[in-house]
C-alpha positions in Angstrom: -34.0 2.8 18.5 -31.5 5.9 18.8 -31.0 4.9 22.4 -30.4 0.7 21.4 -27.9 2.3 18.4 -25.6 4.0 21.0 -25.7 1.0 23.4 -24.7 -1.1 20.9 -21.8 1.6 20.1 -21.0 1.7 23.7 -20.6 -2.3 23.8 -18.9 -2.9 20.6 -15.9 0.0 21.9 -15.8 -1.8 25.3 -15.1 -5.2 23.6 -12.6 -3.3 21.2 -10.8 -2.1 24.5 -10.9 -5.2 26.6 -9.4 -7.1 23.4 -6.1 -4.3 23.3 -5.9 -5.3 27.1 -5.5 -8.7 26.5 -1.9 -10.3 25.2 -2.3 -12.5 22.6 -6.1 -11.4 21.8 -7.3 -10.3 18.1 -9.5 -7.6 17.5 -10.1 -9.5 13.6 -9.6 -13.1 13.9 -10.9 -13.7 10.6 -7.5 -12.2 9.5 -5.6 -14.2 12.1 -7.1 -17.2 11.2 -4.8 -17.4 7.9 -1.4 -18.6 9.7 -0.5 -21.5 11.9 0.4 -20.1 15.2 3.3 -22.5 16.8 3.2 -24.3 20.1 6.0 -22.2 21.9 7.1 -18.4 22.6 11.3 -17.8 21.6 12.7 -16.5 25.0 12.9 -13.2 24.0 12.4 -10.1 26.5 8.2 -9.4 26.7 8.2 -5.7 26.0 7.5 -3.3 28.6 4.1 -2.8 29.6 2.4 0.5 28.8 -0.9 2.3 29.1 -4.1 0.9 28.1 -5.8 2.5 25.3 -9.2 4.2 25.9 -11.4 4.7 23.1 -14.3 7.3 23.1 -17.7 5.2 24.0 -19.3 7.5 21.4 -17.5 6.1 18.4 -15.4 2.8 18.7 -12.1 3.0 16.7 -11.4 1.1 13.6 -8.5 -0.2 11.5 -7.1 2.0 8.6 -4.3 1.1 6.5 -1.6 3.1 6.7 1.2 1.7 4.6 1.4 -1.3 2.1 4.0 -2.8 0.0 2.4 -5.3 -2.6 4.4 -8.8 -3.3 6.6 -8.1 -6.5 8.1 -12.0 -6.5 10.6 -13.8 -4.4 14.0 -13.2 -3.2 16.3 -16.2 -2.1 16.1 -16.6 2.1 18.4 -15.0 4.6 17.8 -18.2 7.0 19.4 -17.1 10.7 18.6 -13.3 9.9 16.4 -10.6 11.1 15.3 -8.3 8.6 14.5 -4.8 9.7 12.2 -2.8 7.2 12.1 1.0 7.5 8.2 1.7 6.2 6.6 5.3 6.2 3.4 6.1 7.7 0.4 8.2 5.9 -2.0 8.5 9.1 -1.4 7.9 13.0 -3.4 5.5 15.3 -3.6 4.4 18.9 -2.1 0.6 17.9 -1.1 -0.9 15.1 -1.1 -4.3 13.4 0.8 -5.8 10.4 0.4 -8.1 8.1 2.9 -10.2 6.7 2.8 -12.8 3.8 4.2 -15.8 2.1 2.0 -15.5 -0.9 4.6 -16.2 -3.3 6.6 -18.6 -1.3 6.7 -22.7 -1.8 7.1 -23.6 1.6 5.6 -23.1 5.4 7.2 -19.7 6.3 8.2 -19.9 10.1 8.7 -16.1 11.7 10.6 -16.9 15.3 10.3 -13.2 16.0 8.8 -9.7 14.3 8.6 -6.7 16.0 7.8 -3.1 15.6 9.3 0.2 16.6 9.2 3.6 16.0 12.5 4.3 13.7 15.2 6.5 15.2 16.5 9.6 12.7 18.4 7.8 9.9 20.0 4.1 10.7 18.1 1.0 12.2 18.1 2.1 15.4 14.6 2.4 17.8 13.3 5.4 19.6 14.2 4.5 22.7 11.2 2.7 24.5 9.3 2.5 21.5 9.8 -1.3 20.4 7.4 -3.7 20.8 6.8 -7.5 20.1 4.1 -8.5 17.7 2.6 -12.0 18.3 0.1 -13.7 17.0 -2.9 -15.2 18.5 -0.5 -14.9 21.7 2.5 -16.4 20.7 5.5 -14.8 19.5 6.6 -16.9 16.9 4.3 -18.6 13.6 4.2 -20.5 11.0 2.3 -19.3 7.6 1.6 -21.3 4.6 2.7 -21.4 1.1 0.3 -18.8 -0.6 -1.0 -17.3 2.6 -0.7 -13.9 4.7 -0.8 -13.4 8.5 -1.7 -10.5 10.4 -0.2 -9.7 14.0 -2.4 -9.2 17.0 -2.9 -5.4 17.9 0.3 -4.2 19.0 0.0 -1.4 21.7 1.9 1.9 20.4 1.0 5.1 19.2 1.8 5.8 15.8 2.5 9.1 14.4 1.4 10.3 10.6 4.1 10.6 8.4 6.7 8.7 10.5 9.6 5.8 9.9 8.4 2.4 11.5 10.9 -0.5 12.2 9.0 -3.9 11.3 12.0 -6.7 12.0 11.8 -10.1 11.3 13.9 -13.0 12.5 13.5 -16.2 10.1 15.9 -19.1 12.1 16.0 -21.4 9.4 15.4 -21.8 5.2 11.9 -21.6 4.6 12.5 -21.5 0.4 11.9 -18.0 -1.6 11.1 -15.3 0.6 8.1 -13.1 -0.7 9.7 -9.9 -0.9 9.1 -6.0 -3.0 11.9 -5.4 -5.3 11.7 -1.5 -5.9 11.3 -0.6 -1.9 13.6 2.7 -2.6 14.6 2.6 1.0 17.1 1.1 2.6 16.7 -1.3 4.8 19.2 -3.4 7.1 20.4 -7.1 8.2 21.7 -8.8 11.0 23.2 -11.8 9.8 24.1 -13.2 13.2 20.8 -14.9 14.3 17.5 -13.3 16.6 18.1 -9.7 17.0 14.3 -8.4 16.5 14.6 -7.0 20.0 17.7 -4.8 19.8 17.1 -1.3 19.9 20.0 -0.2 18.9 20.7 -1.7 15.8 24.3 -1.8 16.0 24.0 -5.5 14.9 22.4 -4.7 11.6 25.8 -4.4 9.4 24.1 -5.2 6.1 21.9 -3.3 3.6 19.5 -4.2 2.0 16.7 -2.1 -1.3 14.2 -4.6 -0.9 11.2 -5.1 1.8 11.2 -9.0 3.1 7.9 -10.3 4.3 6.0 -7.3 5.5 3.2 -6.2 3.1 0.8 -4.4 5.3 0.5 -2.2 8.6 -2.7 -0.7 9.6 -3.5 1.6 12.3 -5.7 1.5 15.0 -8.3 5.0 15.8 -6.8 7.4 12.8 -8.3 10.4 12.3 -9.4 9.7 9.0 -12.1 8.7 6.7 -10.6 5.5 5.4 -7.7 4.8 2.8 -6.9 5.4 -0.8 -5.2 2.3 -3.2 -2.8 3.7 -5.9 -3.2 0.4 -8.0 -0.5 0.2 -10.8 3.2 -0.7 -11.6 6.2 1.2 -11.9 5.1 4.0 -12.1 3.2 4.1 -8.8 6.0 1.9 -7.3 8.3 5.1 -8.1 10.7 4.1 -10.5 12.8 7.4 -11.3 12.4 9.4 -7.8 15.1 10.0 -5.7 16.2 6.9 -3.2 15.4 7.2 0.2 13.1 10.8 0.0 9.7 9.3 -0.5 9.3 11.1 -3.6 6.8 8.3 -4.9 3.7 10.3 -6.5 1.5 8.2 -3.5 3.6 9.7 -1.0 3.4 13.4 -2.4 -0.7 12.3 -2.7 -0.5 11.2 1.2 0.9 14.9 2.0 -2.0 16.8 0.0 -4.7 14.5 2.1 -3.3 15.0 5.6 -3.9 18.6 5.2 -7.5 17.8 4.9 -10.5 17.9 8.1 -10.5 14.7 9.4 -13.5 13.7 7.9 -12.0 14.0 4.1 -8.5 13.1 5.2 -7.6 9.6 3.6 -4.7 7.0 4.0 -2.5 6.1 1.1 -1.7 2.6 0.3 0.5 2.2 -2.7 -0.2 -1.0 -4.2 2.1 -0.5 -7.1 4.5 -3.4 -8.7 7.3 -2.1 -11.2 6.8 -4.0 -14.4 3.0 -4.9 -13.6 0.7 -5.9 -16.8 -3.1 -5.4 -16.9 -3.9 -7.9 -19.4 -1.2 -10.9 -18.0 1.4 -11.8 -15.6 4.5 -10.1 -15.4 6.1 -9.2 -12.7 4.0 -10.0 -9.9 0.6 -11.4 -10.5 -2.1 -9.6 -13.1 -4.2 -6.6 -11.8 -6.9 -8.8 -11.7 -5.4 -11.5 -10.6 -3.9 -9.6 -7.5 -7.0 -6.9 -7.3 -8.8 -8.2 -3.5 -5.4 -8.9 -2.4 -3.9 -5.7 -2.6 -6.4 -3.4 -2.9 -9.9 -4.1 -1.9 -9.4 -5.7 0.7 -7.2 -3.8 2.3 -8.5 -2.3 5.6 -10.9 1.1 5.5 -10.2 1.4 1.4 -12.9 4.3 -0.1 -11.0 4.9 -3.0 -8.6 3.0 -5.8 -6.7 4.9 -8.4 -6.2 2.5 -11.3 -3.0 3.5 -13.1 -2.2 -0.1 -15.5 -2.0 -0.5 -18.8 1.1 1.1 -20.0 3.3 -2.8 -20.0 0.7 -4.5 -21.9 1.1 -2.0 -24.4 5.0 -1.9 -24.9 5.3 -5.5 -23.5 5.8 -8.6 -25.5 3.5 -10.0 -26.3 2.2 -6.4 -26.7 -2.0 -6.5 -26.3 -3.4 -4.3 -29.4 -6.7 -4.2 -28.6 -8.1 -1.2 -26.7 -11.4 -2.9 -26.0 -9.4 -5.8 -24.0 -8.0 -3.2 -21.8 -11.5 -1.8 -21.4 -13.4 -5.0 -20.4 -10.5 -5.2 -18.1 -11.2 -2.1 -16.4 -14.9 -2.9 -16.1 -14.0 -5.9 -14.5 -12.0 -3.8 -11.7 -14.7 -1.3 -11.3 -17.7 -4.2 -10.9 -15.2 -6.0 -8.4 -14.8 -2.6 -6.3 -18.1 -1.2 -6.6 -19.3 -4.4 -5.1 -17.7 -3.9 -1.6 -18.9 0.0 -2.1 -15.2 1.8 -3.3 -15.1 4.2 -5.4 -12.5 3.6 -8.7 -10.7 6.5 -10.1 -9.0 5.7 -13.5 -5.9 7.2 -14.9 -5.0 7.8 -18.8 -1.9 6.3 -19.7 1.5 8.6 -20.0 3.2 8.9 -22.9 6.7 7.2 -23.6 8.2 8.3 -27.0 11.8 7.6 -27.2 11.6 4.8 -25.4 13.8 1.8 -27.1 9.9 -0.1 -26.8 7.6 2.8 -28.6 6.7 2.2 -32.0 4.0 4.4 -34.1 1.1 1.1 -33.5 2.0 0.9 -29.9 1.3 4.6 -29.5 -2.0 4.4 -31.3 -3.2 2.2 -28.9 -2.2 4.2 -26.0 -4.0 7.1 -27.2 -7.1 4.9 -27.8 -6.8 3.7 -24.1 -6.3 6.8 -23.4 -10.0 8.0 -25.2 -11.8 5.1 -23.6 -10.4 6.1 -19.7 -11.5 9.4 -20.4 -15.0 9.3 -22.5 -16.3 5.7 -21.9 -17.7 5.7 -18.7 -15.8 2.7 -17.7 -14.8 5.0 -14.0 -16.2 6.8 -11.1 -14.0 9.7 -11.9 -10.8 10.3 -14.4 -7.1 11.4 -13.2 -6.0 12.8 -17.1 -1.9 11.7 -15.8 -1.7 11.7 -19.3 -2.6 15.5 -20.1 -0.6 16.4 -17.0 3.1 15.2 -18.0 2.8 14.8 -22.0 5.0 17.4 -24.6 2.8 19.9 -25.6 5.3 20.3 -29.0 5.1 16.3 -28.7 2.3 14.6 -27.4 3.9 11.5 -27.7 6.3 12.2 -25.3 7.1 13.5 -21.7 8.2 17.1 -20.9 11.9 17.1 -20.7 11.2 18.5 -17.1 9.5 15.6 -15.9 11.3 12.7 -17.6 13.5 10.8 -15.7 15.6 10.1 -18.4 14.6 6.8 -19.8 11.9 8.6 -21.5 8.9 6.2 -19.5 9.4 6.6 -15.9 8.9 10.1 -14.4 11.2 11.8 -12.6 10.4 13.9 -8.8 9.0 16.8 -10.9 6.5 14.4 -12.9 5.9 12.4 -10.2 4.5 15.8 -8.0 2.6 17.0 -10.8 0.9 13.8 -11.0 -0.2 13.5 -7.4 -1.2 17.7 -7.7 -3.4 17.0 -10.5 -5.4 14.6 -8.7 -9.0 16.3 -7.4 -8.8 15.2 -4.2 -12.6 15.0 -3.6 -13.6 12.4 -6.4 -11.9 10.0 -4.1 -15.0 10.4 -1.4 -17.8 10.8 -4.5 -18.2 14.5 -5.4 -17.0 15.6 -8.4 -16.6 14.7 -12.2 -20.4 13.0 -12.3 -20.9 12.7 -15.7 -17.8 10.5 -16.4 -18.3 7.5 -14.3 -20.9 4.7 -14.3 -22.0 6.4 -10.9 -24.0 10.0 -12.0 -25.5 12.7 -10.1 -22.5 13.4 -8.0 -22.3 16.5 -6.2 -19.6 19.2 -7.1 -16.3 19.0 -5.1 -16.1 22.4 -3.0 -12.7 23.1 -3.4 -10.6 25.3 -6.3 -9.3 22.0 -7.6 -9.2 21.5 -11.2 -8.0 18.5 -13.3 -6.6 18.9 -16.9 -8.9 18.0 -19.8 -7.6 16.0 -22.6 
């Protein structure tokens, strides 16, 4: 048996390699299989061939997520553009892939060129050799539904963790609202004159731009990690309040803490976060539950999902009053995870006194959230973000050190503490036992501890 289990290893990692040596070959056509490839290549420049990958026989590589931006709405087209996005790595691969979507979007998307690069220091320029096409099912330009993503076809470049990529993409004509992230705090560029995915220079990308167009998704190919992590929430997981352009998003600061783990405990971070999210309802950007296998579980490698939501149904109009609404909510998450075998972390709600929204019924229902995250055995594990950042002399609010000044969003300072306070082993199953739905866990070996309510 032993000796059928490794042949089978063996074959599946010389399919895997024979597949990255192939242009216009799929190593997931079930995710391919999504878009409408078109009938002809644009004439751009084929980029330059490089070394084939070769993966160790003894364990074949698989996809991770490294990166994800989740659709927030829709943005009007920049037809005749290409749209470079500046994304951030969490772990390195061998190859990469991305996705890209029209979820949101009314009409047949057409793409007439994407590529990737690695992302020069500052500006929109390419490390020099570093930019590559990305086609799809072999040809480099496609066509994707209303309502539907696309992923690429491996792309053949090694990607460091914790590094800028490039994703550009050149839309020739008006293909209606573009599916887009609003709060991308990082600046990204246009060139307004036509198909410029291939310039490395970036000399032709004169316009700026705060948004991400198109790309939600990049996943690498071999990383040296256990799997990925989903920060599920709104704004603040999307980072409202830090700094612009620093990555100071408490996923990003969460991202830093797991790359200094072995391999074998390291995870990837996905933030799946939508500024003005609701629970309970749309807001901005579909429901959690509504947008739940979409962005988060079915996301590639995902362990773990940290479920931070609740906080707009609560101050939001209409405002949702009753706590066990928010619970059967949660269950519903954790059923729908535990079902494809991830673990689901859940977060107590942060405080916002002095916000023009707070009133003394609102608050009550917070803290009664709040007691249900942390003592009803709805999770896996509890993240007490609530303990972390709330006014000891007012527990309704946050500590003047970590508010960002609108007396909701946190600012760097809260946003750290957050991401410190998470233990990071209750994202792989030891830890916390007792709270979740999911006893008998063993202790995390680590010095971490979390803050009790």
């Amino acid at each position: 048996m032993e000796h059928g289990r490794r042949a089978a290893v063996r074959a599946a990692a010389r399919v895997l390699a024979a597949l990255l040596l192939l242009p216009g070959t799929t190593a997931a056509t079930a995710t391919t299989a999504t878009a409408i490839p078109a009938t002809a290549a644009t004439a751009r420049a084929a980029p330059a061939p490089i070394a084939p990958l070769r993966p160790d026989p003894a364990r074949p590589p698989v996809w991770t997520g490294t990166w994800e931006s989740a659709p927030s709405g829709t943005a009007p087209a920049l037809p005749g553009a290409s749209i470079r996005n500046v994304i951030r790595t969490s772990v390195g691969g061998a190859a990469l892939r991305v996705r890209l979507s029209n979820r949101l979007g009314r009409a047949p998307l057409r793409l007439g060129a994407v590529t990737v690069a690695l992302r020069r220091a500052g500006g929109p320029g390419a490390v020099p050799g570093s930019l590559r096409a990305a086609v799809f099912r072999g040809a480099r330009t496609v066509t994707v539904p209303p309502g539907r993503d696309v992923v690429s076809d491996p792309v053949r470049l090694a990607v460091p963790a914790a590094a800028d990529l490039l994703v550009t993409v050149y839309t020739p004509g008006d293909s209606g609202p573009a599916t887009y992230h609003r709060t991308a705090l990082r600046t990204g560029y246009v060139a307004p004159g036509g198909d410029r995915a291939a310039d490395a220079d970036g000399s032709a990308y004169t316009v700026t731009t705060t948004h991400w167009y198109y790309v939600t998704g990049v996943d690498v190919l071999g990383a040296r990690a256990a799997g990925s992590v989903v920060a599920f929430g709104d704004s603040l997981t999307d980072g409202t309040g830090s700094t612009f352009d620093t990555g100071r998003r408490w996923p990003d600061r969460l991202a830093e803490r797991l790359r200094a783990l072995p391999p074998a405990r390291r995870l990837a971070v996905l933030n799946a976060g939508v500024s003005g999210n609701r629970l309970l309802r749309d807001g901005e950007g579909p429901a959690a539950l509504t947008r739940l296998d979409a962005d988060a579980l079915s996301r590639a490698g995902v362990r773990a999902l940290v479920v931070w939501e609740g906080i707009n149904d609560v101050k939001g109009t209409p405002e949702a009053g009753d706590p066990a609404a928010f619970a059967t909510a949660y269950r519903a998450i954790v059923a729908r995870a535990h079902a494809r075998g991830i673990r689901v972390v859940g977060a107590t709600l942060t405080p916002y006194g002095g916000h023009g929204a707070y009133t003394a019924a609102r608050e009550a229902v917070r803290r009664e959230v709040n007691d249900l995250i942390r003592h009803g055995g709805l999770f896996d594990a509890v993240a007490d973000f609530d303990a972390v950042v709330r006014d000891p002399a007012r527990p309704c609010r946050i500590r003047p050190a970590y508010d960002s000044g609108d007396h909701l969003h946190l600012d760097d300072a809260g946003l750290r503490a957050v991401a410190d306070s998470v233990v990071l082993g209750t994202l792989l199953g030891c830890g916390q036992g007792g709270q979740g739905g999911r006893g008998g866990q063993q202790p995390c070996r680590s010095r971490e501890t979390q803050p009790r309510s």
